[in-house]
DOVO-663674 format. One line per 10 residues: number of its first residue (from 1); for each residue x, y, z of N, C-alpha, C. Coordinates in nm, 4 decimals. Atoms other than C-alpha are relative to their C-alpha. Example, Ala and Ser with C-alpha at 12.3 -4.5 7.8 and 13.67 -1.06 7.14 Angstrom:
<nodes>
1> 0.0890 -0.1190 0.0000 1.2300 -0.4500 0.7800 0.0900 0.1200 0.0000; -0.0820 -0.1190 -0.0060 1.3670 -0.1060 0.7140 -0.0770 0.1090 0.0730
</nodes>
This chain:
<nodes>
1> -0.1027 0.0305 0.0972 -2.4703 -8.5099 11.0075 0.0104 -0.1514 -0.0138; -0.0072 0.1402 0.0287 -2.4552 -8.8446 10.8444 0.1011 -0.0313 -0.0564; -0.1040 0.0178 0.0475 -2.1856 -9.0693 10.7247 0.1172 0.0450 0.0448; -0.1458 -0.0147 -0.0174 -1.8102 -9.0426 10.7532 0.0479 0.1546 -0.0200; -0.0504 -0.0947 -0.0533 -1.6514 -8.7436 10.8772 0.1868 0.0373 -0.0289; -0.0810 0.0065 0.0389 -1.3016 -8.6828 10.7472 0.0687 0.1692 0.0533; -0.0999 -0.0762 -0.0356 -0.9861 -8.4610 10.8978 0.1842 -0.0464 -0.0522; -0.1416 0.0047 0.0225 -0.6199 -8.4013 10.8972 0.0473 -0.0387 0.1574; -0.0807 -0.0165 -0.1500 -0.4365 -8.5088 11.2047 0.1200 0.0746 0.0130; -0.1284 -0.0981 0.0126 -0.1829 -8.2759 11.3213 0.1587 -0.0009 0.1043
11> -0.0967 0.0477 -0.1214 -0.0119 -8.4345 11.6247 0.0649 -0.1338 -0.0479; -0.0465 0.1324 0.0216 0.2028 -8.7595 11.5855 -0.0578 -0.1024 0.0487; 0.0032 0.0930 -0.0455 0.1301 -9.0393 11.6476 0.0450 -0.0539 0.1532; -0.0499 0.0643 -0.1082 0.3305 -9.1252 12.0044 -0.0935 0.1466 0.0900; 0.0633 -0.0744 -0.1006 0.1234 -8.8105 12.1642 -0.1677 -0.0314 -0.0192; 0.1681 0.0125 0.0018 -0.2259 -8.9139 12.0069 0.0212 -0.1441 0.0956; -0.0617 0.1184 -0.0880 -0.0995 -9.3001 12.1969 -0.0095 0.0359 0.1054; 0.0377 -0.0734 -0.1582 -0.0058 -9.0935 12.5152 -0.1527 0.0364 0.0703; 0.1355 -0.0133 -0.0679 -0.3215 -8.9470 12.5647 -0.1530 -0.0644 -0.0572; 0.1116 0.0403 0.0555 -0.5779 -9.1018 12.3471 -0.0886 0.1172 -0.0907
21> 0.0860 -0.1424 0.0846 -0.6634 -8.7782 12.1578 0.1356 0.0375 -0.0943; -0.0610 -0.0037 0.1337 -0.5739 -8.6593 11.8269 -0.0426 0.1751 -0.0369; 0.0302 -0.1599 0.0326 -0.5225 -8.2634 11.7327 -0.0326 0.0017 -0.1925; 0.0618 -0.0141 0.1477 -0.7263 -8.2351 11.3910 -0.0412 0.1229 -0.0573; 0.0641 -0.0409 0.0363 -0.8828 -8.0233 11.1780 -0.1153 -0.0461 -0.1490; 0.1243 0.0088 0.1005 -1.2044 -8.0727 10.9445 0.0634 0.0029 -0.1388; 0.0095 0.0189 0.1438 -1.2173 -8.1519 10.5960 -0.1119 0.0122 -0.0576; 0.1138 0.0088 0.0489 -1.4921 -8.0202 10.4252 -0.0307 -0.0536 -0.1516; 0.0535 0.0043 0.1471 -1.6752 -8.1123 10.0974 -0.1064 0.0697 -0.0467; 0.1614 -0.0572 0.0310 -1.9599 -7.8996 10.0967 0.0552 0.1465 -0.0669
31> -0.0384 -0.1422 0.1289 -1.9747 -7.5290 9.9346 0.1455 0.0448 0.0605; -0.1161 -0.0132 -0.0437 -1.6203 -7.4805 9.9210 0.0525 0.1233 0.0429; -0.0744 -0.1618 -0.0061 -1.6250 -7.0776 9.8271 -0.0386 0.0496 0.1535; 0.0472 -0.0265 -0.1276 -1.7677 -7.0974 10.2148 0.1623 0.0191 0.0891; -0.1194 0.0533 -0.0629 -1.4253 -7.2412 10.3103 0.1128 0.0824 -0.0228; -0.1631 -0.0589 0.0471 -1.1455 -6.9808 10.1206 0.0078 0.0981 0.1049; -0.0597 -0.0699 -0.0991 -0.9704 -6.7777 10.2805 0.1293 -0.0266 0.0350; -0.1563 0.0371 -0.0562 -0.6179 -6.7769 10.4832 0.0116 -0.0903 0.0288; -0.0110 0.1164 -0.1034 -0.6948 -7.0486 10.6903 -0.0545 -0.1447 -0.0481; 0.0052 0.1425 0.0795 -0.8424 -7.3037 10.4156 0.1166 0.0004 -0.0968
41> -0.0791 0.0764 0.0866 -0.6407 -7.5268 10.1962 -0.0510 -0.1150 -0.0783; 0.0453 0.0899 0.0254 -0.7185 -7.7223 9.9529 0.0896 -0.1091 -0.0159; -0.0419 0.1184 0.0210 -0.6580 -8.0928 9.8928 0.0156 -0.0592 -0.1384; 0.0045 0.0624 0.0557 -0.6890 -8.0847 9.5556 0.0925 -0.0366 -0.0669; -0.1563 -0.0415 0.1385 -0.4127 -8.1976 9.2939 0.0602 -0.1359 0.1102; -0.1125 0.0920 -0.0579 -0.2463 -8.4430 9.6156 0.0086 -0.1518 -0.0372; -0.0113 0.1228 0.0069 -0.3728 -8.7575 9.5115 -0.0607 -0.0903 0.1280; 0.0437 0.0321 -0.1572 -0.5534 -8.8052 9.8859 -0.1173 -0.1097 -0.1345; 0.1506 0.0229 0.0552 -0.8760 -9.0519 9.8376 -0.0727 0.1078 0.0947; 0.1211 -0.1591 -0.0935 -1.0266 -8.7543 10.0748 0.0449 0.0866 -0.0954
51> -0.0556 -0.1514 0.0493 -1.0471 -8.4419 9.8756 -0.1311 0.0957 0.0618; 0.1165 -0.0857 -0.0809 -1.2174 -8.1287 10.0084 0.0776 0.0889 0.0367; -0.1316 -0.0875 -0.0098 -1.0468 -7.8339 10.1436 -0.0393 0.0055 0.1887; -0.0832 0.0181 -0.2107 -0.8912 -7.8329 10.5472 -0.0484 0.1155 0.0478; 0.0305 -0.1420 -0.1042 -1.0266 -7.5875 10.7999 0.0979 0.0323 0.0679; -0.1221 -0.0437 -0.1437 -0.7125 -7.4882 11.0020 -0.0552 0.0713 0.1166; 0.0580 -0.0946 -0.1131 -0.9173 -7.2356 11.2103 -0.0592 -0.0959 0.0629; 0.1009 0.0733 -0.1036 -1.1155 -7.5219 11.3650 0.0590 -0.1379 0.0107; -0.0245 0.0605 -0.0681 -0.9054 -7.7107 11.5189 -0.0342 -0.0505 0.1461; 0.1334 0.0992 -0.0980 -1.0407 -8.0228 11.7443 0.0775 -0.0532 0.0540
61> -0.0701 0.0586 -0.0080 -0.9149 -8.2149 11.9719 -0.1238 -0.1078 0.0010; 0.1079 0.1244 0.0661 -1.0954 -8.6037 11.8676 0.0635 -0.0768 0.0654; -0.0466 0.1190 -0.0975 -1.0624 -8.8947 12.1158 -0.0677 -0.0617 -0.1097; 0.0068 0.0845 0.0880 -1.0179 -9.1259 11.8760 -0.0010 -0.1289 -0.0203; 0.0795 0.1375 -0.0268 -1.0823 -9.4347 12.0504 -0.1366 0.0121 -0.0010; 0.1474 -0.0219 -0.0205 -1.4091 -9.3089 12.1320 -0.1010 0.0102 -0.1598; 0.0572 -0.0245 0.1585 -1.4976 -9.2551 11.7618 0.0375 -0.1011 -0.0837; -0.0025 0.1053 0.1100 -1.3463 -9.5286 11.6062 0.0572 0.0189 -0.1326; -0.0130 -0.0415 0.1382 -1.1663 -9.3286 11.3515 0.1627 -0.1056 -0.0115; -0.1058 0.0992 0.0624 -0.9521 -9.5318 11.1168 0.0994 0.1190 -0.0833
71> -0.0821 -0.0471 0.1572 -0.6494 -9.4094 10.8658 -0.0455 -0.0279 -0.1271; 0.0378 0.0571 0.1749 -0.7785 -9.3710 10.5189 0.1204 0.0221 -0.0747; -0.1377 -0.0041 0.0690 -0.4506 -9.2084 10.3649 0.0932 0.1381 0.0827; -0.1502 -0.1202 -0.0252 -0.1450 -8.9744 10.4418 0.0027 0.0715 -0.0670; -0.0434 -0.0941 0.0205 -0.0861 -8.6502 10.3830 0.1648 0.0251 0.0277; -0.1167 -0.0472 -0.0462 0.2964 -8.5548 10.3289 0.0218 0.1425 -0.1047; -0.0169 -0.1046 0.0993 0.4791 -8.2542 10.1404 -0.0387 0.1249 0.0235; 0.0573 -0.2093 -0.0048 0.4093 -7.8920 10.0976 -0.1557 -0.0127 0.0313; 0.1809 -0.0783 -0.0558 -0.0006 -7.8900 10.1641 -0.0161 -0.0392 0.1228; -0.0317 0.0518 -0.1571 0.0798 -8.0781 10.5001 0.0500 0.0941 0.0708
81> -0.0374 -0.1308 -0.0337 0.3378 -7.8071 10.5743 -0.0825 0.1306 0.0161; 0.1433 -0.1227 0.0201 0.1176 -7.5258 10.4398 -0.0728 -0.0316 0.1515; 0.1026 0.0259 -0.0559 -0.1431 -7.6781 10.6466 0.0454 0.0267 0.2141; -0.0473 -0.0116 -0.1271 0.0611 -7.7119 10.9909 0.0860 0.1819 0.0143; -0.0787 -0.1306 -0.0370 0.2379 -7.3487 10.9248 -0.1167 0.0912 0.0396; 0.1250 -0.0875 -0.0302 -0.1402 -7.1828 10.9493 -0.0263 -0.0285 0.0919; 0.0277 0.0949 -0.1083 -0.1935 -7.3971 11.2210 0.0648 0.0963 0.0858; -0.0865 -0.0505 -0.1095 0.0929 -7.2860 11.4206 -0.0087 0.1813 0.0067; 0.0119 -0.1273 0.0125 0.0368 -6.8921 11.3056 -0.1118 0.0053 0.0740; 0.1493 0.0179 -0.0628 -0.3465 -6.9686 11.4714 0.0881 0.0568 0.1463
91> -0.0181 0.0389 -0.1019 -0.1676 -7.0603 11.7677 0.0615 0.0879 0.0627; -0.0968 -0.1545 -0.1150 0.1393 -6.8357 11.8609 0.0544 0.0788 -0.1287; -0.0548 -0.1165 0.1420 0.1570 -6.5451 11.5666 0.1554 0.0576 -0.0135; -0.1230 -0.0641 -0.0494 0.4706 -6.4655 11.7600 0.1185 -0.0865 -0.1089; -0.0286 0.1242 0.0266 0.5824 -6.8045 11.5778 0.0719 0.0514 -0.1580; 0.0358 -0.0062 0.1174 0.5162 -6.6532 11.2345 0.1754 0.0420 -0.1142
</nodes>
């Protein structure tokens, strides 16, 4: 895989700090109808400079000193939400 690699972070800021790791998931751009489903979302319509649609199911955790990843832009609003409510249904359904 070449070039820049693009996610959502899903943890704050003062716990990616704490430990040096960052709870993400993927942003793809490639064949998208690969990506639908429950657990994608797309990006498009927000105004991101990333567009592509979010994997929620493959959530990472990314030491993000080690990679060097920078902030390109923010996600806020309903596809953020969306995005963290699939998240958390992944996690504990009990949640749901």
């Amino acid at each position: 895989m070449k070039g820049d690699h693009f996610c959502i972070v899903l943890t704050p800021k003062a716990f990616n700090d704490r430990f040096g790791l960052a709870w993400t998931c993927p942003i793809t751009t490639g064949r998208q109808e690969i990506a639908r489903g429950l657990t994608a979302v797309t990006l498009m319509g927000t105004g991101l400079k990333v567009s592509g649609v979010v994997l929620c199911h493959q959530i990472k955790a990314l030491d993000w000193t080690a990679r060097k990843a920078q902030r390109v832009d923010r996600l806020k609003g309903p596809v953020l939400e969306q995005i963290l409510d699939i998240c958390t249904a992944i996690i504990d359904p009990a949640r749901r």
